[in-house]
DOZA-183216 format. One record per residue (C-alpha): residue in three letters; y negated, x, z. Coordinates in steps of 0.2 Angstrom, whole numbers, plus 5000, padded with zeros to 4 digits. Each point is the difference from the previous one (the first is absolute). Example, Ala and Ser with C-alpha at 12.3 -4.5 7.8 and 13.67 -1.06 7.14 Angstrom:
2
ALA502250625039SER498350064997
! end
This chain:
341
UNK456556845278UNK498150004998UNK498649945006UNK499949864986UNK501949945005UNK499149995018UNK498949884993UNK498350094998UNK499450014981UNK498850155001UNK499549964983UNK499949835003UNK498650065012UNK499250104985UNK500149854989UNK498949925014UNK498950125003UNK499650004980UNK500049814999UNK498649995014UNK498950124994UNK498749894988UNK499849895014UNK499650125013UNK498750074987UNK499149855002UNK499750015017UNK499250195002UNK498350055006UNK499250174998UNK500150095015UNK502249995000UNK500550174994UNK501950004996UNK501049914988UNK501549885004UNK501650105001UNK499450145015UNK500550015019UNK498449935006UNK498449914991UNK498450095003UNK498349915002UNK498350075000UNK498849965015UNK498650094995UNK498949824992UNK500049965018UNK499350155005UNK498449915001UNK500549885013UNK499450025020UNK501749995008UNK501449994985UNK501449905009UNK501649974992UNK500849835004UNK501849954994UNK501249884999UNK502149964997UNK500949874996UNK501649914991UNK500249854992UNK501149945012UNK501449854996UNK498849954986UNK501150094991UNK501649865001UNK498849904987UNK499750144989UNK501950034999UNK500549834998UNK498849964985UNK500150184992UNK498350045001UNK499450145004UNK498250034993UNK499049945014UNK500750055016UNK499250175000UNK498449925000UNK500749925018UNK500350185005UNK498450064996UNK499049875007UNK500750015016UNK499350155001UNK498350014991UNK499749855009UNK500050085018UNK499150154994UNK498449864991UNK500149925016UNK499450155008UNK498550024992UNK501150164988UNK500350034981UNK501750014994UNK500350214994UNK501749974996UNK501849945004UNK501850054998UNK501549915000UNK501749995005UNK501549914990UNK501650025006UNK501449934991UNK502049954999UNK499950064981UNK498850104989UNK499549874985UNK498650074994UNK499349864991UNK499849915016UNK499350155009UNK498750004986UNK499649825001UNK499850005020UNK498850144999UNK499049924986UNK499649885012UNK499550135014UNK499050104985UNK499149824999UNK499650005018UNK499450155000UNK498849964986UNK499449855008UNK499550115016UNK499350144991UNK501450135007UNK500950114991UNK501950015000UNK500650185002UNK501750025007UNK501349895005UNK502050005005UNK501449944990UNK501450025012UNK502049934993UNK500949965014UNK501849944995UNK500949895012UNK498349965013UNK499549924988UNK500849844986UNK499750084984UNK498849874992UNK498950015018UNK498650115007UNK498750025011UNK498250034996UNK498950095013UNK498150104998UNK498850105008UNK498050004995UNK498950125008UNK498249954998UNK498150055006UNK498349945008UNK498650085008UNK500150005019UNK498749895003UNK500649854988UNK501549995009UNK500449795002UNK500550035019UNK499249815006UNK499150105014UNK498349914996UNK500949835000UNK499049865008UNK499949835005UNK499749884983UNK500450114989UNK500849924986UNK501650014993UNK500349994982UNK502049974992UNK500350084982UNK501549914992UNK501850055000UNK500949964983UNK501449945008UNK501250075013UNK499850204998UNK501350095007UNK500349955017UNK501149865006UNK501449994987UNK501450045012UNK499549825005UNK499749954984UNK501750034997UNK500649915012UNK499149834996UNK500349994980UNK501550044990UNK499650164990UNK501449994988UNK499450024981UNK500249824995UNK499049955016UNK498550134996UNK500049964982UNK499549795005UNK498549964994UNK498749895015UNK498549934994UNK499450045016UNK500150174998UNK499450004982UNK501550114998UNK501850065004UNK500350035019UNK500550174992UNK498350014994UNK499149965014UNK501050115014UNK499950154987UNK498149994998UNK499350175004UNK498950065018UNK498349994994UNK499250165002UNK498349985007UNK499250184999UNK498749944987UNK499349845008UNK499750105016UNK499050154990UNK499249894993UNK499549905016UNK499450195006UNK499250044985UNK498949815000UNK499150105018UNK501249885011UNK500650095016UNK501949965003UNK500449985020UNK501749964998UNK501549974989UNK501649945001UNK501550044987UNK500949825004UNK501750084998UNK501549945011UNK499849935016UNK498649914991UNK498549925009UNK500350025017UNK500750184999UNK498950074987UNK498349955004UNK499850065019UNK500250164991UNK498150014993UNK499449955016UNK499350115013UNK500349945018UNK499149855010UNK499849914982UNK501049854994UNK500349944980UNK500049804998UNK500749954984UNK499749814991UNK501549924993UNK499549924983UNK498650134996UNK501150074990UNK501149964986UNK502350025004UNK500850044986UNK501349844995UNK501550165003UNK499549995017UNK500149815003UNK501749984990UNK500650165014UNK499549915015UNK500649854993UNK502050054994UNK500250135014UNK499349875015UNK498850145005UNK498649965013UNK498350024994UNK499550135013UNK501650104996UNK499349994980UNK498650065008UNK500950135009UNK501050084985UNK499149974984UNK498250034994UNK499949814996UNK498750034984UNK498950145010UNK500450174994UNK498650105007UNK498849965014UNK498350065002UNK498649975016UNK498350024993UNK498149975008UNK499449834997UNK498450054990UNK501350114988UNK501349834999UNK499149964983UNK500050184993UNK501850045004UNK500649824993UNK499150044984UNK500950205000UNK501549925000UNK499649874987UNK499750124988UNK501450095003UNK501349864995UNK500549965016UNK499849845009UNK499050005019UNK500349875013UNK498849995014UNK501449985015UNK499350025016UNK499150105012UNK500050125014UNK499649955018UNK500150095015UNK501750005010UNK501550085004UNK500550084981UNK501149894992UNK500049854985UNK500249855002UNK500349874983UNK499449845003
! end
């Protein structure tokens, strides 16, 4: 008997490990000091020396049951960008810059292929929010888990100087609120999800001209990251109050979050544009609209309170940064809460 005969490859895990490295070459930044392959990753704070209070800020995540689809369609290249966006996304909405993330995949069985191709995807979320991939977990765990499943968890740690901290302190009556679209579902909700459509292969592999895709397709759509729309709204001189990373619990969970106390969000329906996924969920599954509302991000990723005289400035930020701004609402004064209407 051996450790193999147990059912934990050890060179599997080396297989891995070697498969993963170009993409994790992608992702690195100068001031990471170690190479893949060590007990711990080091990163170099001293660029940051320069800042007036260097505050990290970090963030973890999983992917949650988002994973059922992935399984289903054998797909596997784009649900580390899910992992990584969960987490970027909390750090941005802070006002910090992404440093770096790790992540953990545990397994039923060691194929390192697939390994590889998830954290290609997690290398390419990494790139898109400038943080550098530089250590991880690949834990084999025979009989926890079925041999073709995993799950995919991560941890970012990122910075900002003190004083740019989004903390919606300075939040005040009729500043505006301003939506940046979602590209579909992100990674929240699909315990429902599953519940309200039949995720079988032949049923994710049907074509809806509604969807301009498979089901498939649309449920497996990556989390956008939004880390360069809001540098980019800092770097155009516009002073973020708030944010909001509309994650699960949607609207009326996540946005109370950026306010400070004694202020109140409104939010317009139809200021803003619901992805057709959305409508075809609500509509299969029977689900109340304010229970949409509650659960899913229903088209609005990231949400952002800005002064009115900066409304123009931050739109055009985030313009040019690819991503599409909705002006939603605005804050009032009132006991904190949101309230859609």
């Amino acid at each position: 008997m051996d450790y193999k005969n147990a059912g934990v490859d050890i060179e599997a895990g080396y297989k891995s490990v070697e498969l993963m490295k170009e993409h994790i070459a992608k992702t690195m930044r100068s001031e990471v000091l170690t190479n893949i392959g060590g007990f711990s990753g080091a990163f170099s704070m001293e660029k940051f020396k320069t800042m007036e209070k260097p505050t990290l800020v970090s963030g973890t995540d999983g992917v949650g049951t988002k994973l059922k689809i992935a399984f289903e369609m054998n797909r596997h290249d784009t649900i580390g960008i899910d992992c990584v966006a969960m987490c970027v996304n909390d750090i941005a909405c802070a006002g910090g810059e992404p440093l770096f993330f790790l992540d953990y995949i545990a397994c039923g069985r060691n194929q390192p292929e697939k390994i590889a191709t998830i954290v290609s995807g997690v290398a390419e979320g990494c790139r898109q929010a400038g943080a550098a991939l530089i250590g991880g977990e690949t834990a084999e765990m025979p009989g926890f888990y079925p041999v073709d499943e995993y799950d995919l968890a991560g941890f970012a740690v990122g910075i900002v100087d003190e004083k740019d901290l989004i903390t919606g302190k300075d939040l005040k009556e009729k500043d505006v609120l301003i939506g940046i679209a979602s590209s579909g579902i992100h990674s929240n909700g699909y315990s429902l999800v599953r519940k309200v459509f039949n995720i079988k292969e032949e049923a994710l592999n049907t074509y809806y001209e509604s969807l301009g895709c498979t089901l498939g397709e649309a449920l497996l759509v990556p989390t956008k990251i939004y880390v360069n729309t809001l540098k980019a709204v800092k770097d155009g001189g516009v002073t973020v109050k708030a944010c909001s990373h509309i994650t699960g619990g949607g609207f009326y969970e996540n946005i109370p979050r950026m306010l400070s106390d004694h202020t109140h969000a409104y939010v317009k329906k139809g200021s803003f544009v619901i992805p057709p996924i959305f409508g075809m969920l609500s509509n299969d599954g029977d689900i109340a609209e304010e229970m949409m509302y509650n659960t899913y991000n229903m088209g609005i990723g990231m949400m952002i309170a800005v002064s009115p005289e900066d409304v123009d400035k931050a739109v055009a930020c985030i313009k040019s940064a690819g991503e599409t701004p909705y002006i939603v609402g605005e804050i009032r004064n009132g006991e904190k809460g949101v309230t859609v209407e």
